[in-house]
mmCIF file of the C-alpha atoms, coordinates in Angstrom:
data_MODEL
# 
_entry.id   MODEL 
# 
loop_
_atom_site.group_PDB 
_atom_site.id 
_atom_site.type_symbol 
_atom_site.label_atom_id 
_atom_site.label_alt_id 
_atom_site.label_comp_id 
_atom_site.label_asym_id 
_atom_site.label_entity_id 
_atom_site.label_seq_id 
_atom_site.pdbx_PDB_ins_code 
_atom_site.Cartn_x 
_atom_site.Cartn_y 
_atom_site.Cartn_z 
_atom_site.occupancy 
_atom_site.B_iso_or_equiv 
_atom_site.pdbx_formal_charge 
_atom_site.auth_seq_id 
_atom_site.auth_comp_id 
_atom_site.auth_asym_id 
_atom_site.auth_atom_id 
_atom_site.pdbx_PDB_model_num 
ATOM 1   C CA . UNK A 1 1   ? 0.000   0.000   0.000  1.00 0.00 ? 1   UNK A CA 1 
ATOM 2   C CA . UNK A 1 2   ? 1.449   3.397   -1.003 1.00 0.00 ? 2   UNK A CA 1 
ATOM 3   C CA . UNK A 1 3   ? 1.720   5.935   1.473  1.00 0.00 ? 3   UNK A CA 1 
ATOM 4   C CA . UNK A 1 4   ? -1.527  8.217   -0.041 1.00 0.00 ? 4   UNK A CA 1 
ATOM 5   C CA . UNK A 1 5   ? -4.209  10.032  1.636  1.00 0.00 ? 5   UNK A CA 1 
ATOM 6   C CA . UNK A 1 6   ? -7.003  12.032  0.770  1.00 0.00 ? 6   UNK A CA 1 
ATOM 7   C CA . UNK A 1 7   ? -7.775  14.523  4.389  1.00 0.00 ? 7   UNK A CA 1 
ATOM 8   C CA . UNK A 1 8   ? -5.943  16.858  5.281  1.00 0.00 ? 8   UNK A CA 1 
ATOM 9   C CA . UNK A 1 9   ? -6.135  15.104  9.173  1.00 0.00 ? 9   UNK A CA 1 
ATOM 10  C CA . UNK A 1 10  ? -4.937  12.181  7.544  1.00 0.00 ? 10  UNK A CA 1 
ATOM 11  C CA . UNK A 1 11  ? -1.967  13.743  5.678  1.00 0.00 ? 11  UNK A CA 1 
ATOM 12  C CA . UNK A 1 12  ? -0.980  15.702  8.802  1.00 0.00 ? 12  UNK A CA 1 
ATOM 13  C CA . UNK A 1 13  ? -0.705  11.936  11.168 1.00 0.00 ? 13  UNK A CA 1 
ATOM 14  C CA . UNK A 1 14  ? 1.601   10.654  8.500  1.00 0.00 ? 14  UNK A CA 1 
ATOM 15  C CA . UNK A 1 15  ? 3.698   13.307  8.539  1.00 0.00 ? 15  UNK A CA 1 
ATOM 16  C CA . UNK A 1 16  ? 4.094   13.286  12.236 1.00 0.00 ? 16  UNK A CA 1 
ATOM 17  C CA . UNK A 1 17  ? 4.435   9.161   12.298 1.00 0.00 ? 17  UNK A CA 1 
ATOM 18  C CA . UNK A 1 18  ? 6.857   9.006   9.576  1.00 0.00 ? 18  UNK A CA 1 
ATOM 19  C CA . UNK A 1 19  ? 9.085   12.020  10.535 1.00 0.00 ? 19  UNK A CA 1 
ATOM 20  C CA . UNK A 1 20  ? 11.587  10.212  12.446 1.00 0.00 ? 20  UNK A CA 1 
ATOM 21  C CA . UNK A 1 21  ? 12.133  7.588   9.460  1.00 0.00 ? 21  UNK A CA 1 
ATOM 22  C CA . UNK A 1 22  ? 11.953  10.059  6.806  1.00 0.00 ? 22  UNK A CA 1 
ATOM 23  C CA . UNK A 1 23  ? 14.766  12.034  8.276  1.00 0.00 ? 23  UNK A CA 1 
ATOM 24  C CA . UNK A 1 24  ? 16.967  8.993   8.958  1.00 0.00 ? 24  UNK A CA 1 
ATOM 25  C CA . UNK A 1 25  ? 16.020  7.641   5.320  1.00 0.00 ? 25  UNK A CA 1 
ATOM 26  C CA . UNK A 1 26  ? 17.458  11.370  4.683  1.00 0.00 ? 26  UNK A CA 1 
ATOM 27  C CA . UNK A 1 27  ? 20.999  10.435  6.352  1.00 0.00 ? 27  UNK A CA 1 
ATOM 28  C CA . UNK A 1 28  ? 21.570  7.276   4.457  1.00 0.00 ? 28  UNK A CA 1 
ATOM 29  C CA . UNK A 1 29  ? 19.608  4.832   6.861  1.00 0.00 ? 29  UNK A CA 1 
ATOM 30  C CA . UNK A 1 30  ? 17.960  2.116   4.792  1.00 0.00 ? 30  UNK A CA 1 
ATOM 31  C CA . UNK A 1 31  ? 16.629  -0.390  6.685  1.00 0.00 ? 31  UNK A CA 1 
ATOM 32  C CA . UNK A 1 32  ? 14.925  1.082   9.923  1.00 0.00 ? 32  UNK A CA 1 
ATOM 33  C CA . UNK A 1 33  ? 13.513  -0.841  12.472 1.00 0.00 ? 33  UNK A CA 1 
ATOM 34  C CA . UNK A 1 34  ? 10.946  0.048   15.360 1.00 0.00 ? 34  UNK A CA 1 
ATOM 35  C CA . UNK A 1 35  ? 11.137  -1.772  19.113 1.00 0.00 ? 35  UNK A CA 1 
ATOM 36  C CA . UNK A 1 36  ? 8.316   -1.786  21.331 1.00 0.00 ? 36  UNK A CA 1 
ATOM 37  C CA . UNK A 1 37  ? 7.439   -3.806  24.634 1.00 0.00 ? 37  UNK A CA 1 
ATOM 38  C CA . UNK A 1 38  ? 3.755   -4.610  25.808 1.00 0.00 ? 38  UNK A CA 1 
ATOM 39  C CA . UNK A 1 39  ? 3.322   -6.132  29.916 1.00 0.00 ? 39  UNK A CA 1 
ATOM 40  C CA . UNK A 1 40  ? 6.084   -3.992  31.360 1.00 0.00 ? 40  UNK A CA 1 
ATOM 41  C CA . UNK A 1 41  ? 3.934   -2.783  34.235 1.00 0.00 ? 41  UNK A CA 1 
ATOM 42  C CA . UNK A 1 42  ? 2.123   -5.915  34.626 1.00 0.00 ? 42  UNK A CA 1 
ATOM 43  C CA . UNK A 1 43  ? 1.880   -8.426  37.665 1.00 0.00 ? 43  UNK A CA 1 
ATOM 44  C CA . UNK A 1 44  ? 2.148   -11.579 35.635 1.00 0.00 ? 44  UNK A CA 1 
ATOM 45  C CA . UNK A 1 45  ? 3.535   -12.799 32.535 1.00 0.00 ? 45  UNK A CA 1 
ATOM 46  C CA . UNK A 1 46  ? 5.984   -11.981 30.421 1.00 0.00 ? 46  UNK A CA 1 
ATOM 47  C CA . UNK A 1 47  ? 6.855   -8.752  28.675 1.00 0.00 ? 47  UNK A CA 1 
ATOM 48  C CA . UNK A 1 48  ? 6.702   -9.227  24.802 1.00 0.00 ? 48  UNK A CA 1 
ATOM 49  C CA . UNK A 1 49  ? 9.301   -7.342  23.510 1.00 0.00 ? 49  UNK A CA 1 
ATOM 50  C CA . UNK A 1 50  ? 8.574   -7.102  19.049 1.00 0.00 ? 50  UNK A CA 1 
ATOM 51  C CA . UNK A 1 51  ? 10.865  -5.210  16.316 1.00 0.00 ? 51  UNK A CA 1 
ATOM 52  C CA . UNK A 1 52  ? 9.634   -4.347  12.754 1.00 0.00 ? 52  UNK A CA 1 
ATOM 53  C CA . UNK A 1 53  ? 10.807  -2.908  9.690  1.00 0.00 ? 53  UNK A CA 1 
ATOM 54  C CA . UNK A 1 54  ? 8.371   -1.037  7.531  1.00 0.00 ? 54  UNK A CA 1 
ATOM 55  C CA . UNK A 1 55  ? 9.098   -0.782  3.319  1.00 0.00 ? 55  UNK A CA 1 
ATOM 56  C CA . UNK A 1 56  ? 9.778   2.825   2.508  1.00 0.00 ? 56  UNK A CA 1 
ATOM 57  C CA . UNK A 1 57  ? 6.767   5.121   1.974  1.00 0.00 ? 57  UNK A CA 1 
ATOM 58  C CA . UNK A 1 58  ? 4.329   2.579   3.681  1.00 0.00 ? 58  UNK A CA 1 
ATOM 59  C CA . UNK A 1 59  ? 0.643   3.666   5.084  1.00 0.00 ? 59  UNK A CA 1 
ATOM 60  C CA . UNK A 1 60  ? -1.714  1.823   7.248  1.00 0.00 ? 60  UNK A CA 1 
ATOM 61  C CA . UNK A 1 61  ? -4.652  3.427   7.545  1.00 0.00 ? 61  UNK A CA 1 
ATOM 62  C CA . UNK A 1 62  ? -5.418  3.662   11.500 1.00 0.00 ? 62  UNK A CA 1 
ATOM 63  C CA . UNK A 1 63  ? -1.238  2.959   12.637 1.00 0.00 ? 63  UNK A CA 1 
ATOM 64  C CA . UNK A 1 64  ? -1.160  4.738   16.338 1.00 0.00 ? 64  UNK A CA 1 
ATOM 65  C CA . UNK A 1 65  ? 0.412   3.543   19.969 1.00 0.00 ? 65  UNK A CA 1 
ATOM 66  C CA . UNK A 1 66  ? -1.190  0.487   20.324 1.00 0.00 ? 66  UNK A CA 1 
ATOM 67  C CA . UNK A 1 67  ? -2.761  1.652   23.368 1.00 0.00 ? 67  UNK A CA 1 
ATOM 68  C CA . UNK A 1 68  ? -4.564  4.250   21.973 1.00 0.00 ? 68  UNK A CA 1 
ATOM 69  C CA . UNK A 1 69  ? -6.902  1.665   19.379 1.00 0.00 ? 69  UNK A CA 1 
ATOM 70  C CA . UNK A 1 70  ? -9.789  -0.542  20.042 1.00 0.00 ? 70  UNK A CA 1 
ATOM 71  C CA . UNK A 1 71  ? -8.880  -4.399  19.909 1.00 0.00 ? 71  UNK A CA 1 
ATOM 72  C CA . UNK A 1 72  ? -10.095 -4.797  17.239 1.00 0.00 ? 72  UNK A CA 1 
ATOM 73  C CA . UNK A 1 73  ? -8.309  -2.446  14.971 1.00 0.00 ? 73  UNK A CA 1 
ATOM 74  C CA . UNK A 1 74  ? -5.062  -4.104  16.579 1.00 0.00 ? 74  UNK A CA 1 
ATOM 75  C CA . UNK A 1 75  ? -6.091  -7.491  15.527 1.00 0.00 ? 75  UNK A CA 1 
ATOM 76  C CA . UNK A 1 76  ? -6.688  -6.074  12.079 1.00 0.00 ? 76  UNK A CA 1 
ATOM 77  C CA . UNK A 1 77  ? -3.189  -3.785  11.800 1.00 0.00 ? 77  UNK A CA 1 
ATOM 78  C CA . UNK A 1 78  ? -1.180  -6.844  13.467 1.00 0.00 ? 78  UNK A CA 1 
ATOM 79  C CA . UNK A 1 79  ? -2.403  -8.886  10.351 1.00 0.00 ? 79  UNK A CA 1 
ATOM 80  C CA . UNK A 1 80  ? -1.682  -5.799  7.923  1.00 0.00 ? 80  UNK A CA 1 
ATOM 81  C CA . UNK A 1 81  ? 1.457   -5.654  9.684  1.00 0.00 ? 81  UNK A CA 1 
ATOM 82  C CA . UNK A 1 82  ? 2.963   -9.281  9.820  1.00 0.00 ? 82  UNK A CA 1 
ATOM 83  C CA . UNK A 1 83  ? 1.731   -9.449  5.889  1.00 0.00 ? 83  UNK A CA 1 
ATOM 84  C CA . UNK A 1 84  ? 3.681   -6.023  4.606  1.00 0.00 ? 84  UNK A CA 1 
ATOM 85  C CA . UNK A 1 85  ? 6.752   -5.921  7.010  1.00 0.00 ? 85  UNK A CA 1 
ATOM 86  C CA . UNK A 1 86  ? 10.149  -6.306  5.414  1.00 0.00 ? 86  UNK A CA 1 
ATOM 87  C CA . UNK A 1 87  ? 10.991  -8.212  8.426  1.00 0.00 ? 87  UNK A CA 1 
ATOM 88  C CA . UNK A 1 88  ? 9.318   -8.677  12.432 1.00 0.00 ? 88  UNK A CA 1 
ATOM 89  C CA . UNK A 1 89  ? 10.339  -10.618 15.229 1.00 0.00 ? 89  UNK A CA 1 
ATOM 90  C CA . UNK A 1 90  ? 8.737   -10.951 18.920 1.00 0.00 ? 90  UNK A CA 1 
ATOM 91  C CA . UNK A 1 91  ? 10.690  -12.620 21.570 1.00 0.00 ? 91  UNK A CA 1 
ATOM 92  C CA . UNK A 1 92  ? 9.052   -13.088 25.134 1.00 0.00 ? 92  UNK A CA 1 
ATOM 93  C CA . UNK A 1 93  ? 10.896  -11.924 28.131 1.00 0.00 ? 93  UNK A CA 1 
ATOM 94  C CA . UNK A 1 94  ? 10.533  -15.064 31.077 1.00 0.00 ? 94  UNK A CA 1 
ATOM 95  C CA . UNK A 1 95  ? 9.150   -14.037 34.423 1.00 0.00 ? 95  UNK A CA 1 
ATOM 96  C CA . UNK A 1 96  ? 12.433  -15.581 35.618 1.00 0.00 ? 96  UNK A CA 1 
ATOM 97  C CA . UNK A 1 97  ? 14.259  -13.003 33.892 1.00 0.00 ? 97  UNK A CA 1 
ATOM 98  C CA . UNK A 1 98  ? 12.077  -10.210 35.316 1.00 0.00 ? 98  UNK A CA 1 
ATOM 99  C CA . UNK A 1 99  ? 12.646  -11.447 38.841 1.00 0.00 ? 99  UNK A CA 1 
ATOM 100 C CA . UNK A 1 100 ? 16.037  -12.210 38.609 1.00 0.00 ? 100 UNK A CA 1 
ATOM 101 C CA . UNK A 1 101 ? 17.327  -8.731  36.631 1.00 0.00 ? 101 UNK A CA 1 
ATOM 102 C CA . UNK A 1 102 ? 14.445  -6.515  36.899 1.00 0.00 ? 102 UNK A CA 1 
ATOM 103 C CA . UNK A 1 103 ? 12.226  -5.366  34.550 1.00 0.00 ? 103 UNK A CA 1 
ATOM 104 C CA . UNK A 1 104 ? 13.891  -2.480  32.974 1.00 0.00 ? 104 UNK A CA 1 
ATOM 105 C CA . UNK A 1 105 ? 17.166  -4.644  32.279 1.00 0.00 ? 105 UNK A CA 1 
ATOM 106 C CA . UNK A 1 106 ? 15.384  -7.848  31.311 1.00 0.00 ? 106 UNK A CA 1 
ATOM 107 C CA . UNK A 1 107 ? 13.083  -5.579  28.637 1.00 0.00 ? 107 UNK A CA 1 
ATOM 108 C CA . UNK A 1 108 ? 16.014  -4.342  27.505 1.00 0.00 ? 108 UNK A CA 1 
ATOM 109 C CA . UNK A 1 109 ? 17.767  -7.768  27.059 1.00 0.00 ? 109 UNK A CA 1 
ATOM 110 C CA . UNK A 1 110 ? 14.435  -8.496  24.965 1.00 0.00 ? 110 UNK A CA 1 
ATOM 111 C CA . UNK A 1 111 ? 15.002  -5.239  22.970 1.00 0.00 ? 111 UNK A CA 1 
ATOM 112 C CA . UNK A 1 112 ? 18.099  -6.544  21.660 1.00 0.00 ? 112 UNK A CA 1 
ATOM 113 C CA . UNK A 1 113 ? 16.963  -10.250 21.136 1.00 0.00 ? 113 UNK A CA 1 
ATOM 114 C CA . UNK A 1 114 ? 14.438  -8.923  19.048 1.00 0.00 ? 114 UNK A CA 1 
ATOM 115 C CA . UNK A 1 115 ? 16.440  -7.147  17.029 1.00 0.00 ? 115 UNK A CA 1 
ATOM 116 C CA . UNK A 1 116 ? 19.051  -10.094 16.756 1.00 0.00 ? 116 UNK A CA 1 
ATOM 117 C CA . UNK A 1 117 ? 16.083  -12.414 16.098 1.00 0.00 ? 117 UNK A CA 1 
ATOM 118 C CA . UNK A 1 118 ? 15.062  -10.385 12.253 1.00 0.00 ? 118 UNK A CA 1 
ATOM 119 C CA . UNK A 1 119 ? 15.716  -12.035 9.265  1.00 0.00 ? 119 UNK A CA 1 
ATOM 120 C CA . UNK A 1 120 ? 17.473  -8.944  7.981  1.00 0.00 ? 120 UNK A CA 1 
ATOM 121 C CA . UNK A 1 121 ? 20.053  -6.762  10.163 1.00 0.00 ? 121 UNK A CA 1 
ATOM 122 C CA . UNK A 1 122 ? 18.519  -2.903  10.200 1.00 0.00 ? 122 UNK A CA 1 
ATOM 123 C CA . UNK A 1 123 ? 21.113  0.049   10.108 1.00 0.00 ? 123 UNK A CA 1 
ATOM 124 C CA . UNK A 1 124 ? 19.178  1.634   12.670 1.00 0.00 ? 124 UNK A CA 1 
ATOM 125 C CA . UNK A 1 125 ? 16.901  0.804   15.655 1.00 0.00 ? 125 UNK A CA 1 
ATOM 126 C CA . UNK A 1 126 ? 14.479  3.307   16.725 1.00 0.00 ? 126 UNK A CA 1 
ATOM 127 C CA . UNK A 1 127 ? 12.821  2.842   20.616 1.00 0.00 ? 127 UNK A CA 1 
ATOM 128 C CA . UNK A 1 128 ? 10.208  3.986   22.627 1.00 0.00 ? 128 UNK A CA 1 
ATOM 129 C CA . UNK A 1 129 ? 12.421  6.376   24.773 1.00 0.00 ? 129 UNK A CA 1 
ATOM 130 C CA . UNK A 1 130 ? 14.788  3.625   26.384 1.00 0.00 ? 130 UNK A CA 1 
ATOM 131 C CA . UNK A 1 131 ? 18.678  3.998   25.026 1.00 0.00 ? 131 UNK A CA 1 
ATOM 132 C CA . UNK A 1 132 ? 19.723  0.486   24.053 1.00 0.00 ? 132 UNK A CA 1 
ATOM 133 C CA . UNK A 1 133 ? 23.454  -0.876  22.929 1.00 0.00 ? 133 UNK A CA 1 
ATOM 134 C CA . UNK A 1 134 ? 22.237  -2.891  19.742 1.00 0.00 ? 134 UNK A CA 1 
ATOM 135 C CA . UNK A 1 135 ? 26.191  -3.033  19.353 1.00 0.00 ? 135 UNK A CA 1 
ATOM 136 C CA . UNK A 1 136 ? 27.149  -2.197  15.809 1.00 0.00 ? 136 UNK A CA 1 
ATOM 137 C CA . UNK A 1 137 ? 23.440  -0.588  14.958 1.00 0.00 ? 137 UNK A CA 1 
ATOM 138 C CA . UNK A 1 138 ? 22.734  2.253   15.861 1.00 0.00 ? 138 UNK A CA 1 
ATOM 139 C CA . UNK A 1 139 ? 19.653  3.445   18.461 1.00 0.00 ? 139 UNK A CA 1 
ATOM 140 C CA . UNK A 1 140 ? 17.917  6.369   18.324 1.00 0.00 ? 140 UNK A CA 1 
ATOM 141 C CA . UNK A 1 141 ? 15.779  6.972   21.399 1.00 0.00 ? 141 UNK A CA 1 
ATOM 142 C CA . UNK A 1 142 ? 12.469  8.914   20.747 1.00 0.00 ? 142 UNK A CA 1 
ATOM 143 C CA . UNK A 1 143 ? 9.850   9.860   23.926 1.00 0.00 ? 143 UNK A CA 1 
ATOM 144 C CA . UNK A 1 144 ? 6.840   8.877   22.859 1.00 0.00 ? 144 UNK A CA 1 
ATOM 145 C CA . UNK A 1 145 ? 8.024   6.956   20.283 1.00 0.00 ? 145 UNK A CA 1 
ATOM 146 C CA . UNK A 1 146 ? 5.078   4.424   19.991 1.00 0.00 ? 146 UNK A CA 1 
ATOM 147 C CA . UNK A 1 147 ? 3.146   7.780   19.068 1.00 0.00 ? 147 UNK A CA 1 
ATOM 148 C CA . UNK A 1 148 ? 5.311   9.705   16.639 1.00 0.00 ? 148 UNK A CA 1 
ATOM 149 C CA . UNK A 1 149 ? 6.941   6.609   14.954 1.00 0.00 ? 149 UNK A CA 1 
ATOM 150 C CA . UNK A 1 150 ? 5.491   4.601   12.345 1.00 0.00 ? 150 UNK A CA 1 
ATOM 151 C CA . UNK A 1 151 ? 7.786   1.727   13.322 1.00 0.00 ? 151 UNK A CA 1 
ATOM 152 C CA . UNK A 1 152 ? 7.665   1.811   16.578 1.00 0.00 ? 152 UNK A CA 1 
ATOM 153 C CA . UNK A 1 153 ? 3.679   2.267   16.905 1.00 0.00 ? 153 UNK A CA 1 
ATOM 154 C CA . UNK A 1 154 ? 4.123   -0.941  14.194 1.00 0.00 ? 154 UNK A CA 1 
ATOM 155 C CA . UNK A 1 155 ? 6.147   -3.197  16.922 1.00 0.00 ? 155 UNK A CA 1 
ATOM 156 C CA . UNK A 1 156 ? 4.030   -1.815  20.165 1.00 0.00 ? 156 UNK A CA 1 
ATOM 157 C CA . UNK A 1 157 ? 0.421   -3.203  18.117 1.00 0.00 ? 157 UNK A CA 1 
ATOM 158 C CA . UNK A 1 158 ? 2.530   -6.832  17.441 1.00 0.00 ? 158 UNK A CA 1 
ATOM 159 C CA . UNK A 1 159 ? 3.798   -6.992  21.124 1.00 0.00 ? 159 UNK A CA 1 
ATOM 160 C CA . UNK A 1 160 ? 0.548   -5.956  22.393 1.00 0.00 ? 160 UNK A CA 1 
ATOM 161 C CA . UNK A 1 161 ? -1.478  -8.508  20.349 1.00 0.00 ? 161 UNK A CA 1 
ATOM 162 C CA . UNK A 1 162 ? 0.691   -11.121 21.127 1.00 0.00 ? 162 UNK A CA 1 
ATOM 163 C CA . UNK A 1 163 ? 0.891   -10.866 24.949 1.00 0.00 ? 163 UNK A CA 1 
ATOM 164 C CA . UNK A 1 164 ? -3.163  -9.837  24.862 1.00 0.00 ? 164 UNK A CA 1 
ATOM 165 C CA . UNK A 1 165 ? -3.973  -13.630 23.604 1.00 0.00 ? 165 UNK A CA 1 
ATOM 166 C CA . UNK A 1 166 ? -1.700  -15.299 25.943 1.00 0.00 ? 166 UNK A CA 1 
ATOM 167 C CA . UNK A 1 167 ? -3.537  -13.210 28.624 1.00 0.00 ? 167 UNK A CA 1 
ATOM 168 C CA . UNK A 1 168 ? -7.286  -14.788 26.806 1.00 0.00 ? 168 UNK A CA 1 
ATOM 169 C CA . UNK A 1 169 ? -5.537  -17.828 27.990 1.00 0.00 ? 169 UNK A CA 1 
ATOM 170 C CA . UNK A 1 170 ? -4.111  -17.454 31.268 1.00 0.00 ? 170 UNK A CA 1 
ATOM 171 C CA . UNK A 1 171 ? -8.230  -16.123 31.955 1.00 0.00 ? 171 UNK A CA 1 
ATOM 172 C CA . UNK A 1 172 ? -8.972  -19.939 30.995 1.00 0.00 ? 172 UNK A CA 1 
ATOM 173 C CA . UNK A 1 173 ? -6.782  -21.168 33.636 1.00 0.00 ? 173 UNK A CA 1 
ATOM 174 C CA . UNK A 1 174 ? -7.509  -18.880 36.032 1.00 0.00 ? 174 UNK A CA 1 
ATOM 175 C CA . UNK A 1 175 ? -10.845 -17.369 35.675 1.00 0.00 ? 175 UNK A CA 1 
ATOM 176 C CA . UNK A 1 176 ? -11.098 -15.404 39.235 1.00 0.00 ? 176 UNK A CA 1 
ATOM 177 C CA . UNK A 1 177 ? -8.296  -12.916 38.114 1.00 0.00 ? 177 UNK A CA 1 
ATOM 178 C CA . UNK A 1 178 ? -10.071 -11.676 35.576 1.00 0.00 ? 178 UNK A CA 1 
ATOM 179 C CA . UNK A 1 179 ? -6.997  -11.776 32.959 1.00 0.00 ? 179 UNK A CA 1 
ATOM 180 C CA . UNK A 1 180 ? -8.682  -11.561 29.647 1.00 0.00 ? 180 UNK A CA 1 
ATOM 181 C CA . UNK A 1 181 ? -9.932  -7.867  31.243 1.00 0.00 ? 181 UNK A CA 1 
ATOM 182 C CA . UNK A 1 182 ? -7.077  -6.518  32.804 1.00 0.00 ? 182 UNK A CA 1 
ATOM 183 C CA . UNK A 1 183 ? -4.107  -8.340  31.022 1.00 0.00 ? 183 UNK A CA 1 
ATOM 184 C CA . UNK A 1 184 ? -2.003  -8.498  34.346 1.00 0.00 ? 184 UNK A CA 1 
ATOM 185 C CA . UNK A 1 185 ? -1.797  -5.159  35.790 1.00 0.00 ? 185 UNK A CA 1 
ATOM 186 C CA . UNK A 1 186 ? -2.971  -3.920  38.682 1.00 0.00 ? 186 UNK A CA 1 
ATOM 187 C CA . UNK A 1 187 ? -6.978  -3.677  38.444 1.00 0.00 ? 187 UNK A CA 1 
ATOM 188 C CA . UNK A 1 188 ? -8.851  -3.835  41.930 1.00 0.00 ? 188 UNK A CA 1 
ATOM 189 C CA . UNK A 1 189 ? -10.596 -7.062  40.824 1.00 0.00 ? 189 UNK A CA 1 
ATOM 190 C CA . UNK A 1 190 ? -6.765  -8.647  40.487 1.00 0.00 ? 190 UNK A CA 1 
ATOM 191 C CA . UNK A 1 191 ? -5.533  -7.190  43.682 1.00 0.00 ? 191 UNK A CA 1 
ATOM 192 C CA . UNK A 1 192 ? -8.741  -9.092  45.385 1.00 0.00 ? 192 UNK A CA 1 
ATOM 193 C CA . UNK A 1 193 ? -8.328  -11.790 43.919 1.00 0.00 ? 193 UNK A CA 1 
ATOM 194 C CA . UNK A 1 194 ? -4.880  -12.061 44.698 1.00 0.00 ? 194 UNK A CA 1 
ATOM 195 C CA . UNK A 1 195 ? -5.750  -10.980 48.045 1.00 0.00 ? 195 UNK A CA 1 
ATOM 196 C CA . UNK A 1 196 ? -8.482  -14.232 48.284 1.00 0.00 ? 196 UNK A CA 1 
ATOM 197 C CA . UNK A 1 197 ? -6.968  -16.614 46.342 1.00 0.00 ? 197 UNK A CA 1 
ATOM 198 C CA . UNK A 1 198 ? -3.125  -15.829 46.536 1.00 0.00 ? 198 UNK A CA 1 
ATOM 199 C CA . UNK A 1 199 ? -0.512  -15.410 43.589 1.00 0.00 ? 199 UNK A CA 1 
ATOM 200 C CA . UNK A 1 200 ? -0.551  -18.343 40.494 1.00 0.00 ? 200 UNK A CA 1 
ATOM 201 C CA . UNK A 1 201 ? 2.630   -19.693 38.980 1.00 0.00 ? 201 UNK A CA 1 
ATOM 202 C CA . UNK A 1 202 ? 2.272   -16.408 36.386 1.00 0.00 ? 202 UNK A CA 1 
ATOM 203 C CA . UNK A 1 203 ? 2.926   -13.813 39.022 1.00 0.00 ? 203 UNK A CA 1 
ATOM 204 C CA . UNK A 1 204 ? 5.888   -11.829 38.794 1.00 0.00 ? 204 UNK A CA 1 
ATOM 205 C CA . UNK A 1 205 ? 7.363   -12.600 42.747 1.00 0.00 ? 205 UNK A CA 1 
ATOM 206 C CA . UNK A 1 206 ? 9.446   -9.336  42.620 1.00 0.00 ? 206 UNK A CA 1 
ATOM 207 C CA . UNK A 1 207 ? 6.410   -7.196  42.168 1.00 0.00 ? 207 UNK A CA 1 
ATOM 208 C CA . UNK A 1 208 ? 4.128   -5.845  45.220 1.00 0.00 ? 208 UNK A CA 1 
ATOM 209 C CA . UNK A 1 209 ? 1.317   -7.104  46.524 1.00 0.00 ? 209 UNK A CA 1 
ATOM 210 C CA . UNK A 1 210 ? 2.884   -10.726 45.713 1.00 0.00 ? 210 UNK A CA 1 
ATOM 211 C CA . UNK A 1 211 ? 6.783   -9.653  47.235 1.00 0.00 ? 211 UNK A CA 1 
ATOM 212 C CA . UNK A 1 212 ? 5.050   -8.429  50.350 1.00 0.00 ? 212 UNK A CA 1 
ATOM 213 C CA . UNK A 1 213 ? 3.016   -11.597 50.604 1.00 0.00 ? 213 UNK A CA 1 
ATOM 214 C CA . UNK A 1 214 ? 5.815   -13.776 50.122 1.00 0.00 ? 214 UNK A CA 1 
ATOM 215 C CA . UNK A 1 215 ? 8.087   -11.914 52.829 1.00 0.00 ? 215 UNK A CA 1 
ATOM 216 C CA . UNK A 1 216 ? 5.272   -11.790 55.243 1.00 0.00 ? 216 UNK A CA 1 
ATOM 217 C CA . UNK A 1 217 ? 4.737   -15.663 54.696 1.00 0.00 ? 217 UNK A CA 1 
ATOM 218 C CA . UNK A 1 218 ? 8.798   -16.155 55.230 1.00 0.00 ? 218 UNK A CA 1 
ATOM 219 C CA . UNK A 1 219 ? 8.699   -14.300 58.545 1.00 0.00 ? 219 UNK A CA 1 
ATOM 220 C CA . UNK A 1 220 ? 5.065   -15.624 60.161 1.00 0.00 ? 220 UNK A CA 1 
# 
């Protein structure tokens, strides 16, 4: 799909989302990719961590931060996505790892195992305002970057879809948590649930109310 529009609200949001690859395109960059996390703040699970590269002059209709569109237009740009990429990857980040490193340096371990894990090697990696050492590649770091990057918005939507079905399953397994809802984080039906019926093997153990539970169980 060619990168046309026909509003003038239209042509103004691909300016904005394509700015960032334009002007690297501009420097000699050829092959930019976008990195983008979804479950950081969550209480169980994984984080998905997902990198994409977009052709050159590339529109989807609809592209934002994936937390800013309905489910349903995810599910329907993740397809669009995966089908007209140049390359994706998405690599899951273990609980273990997020216990043992924390969560900031195990997403950023994911960052660059997803950019390791595409078929093709970008010049440059663009990410959602954490600085990462992709080694020989270079990083530019943009706040807000699942907003004002094409790429970026491109790799939160695969992330996001990707971690919000394996939360439709943890609901089947554990139904009282209300997972398919709140995907993990911190809702008031989790916390009393949690509260009721105590962590699952998906909680994170590093991450409060189930640390506190465990150290109060350790010294009663």
């Amino acid at each position: 799909m060619s990168r046309k529009f026909d509003e003038d609200a239209d042509k103004l949001r691909v300016n904005e989302l394509y700015k960032f690859e334009d002007a690297a395109r501009s420097e000699g960059y050829k092959l930019i990719a976008g990195v983008d996390e979804a479950g950081r703040g969550s209480l169980v699970g994984p984080v998905m961590v997902a990198a994409v590269i977009l052709p050159p002059n590339f529109y989807i209709a609809k592209l934002d931060d994936s937390k800013k569109i309905s489910a349903k237009v995810r599910e329907k740009l993740f397809d669009e996505i995966k089908n007209s990429a140049i390359a994706y990857s998405c690599v899951e980040v273990s609980i273990e790892e997020i216990d043992t490193l924390n969560v900031y340096q195990a997403t950023l371990q994911g960052m660059i195992r997803a950019v390791e894990n595409l078929p093709i090697k970008p010049d440059l990696v663009l990410t959602d305002a954490m600085k990462v050492d992709f080694g020989d590649i270079d990083n530019q770091a943009i706040i807000h970057g699942d907003r004002l990057s094409a790429s970026i918005a491109a790799a939160s939507i695969i992330a996001k879809v990707t971690r919000d079905r394996l939360a439709d399953e943890w609901s089947k397994i554990y139904p009282q948590y209300g997972f398919d809802k709140n995907r993990g984080y911190g809702t008031k039906l989790h916390l009393d649930a949690i509260k009721n019926f105590g962590e699952t093997e998906i909680h994170r153990r590093t991450f409060n109310p189930v640390k506190s539970m465990l150290e109060n169980r350790k010294f009663t």
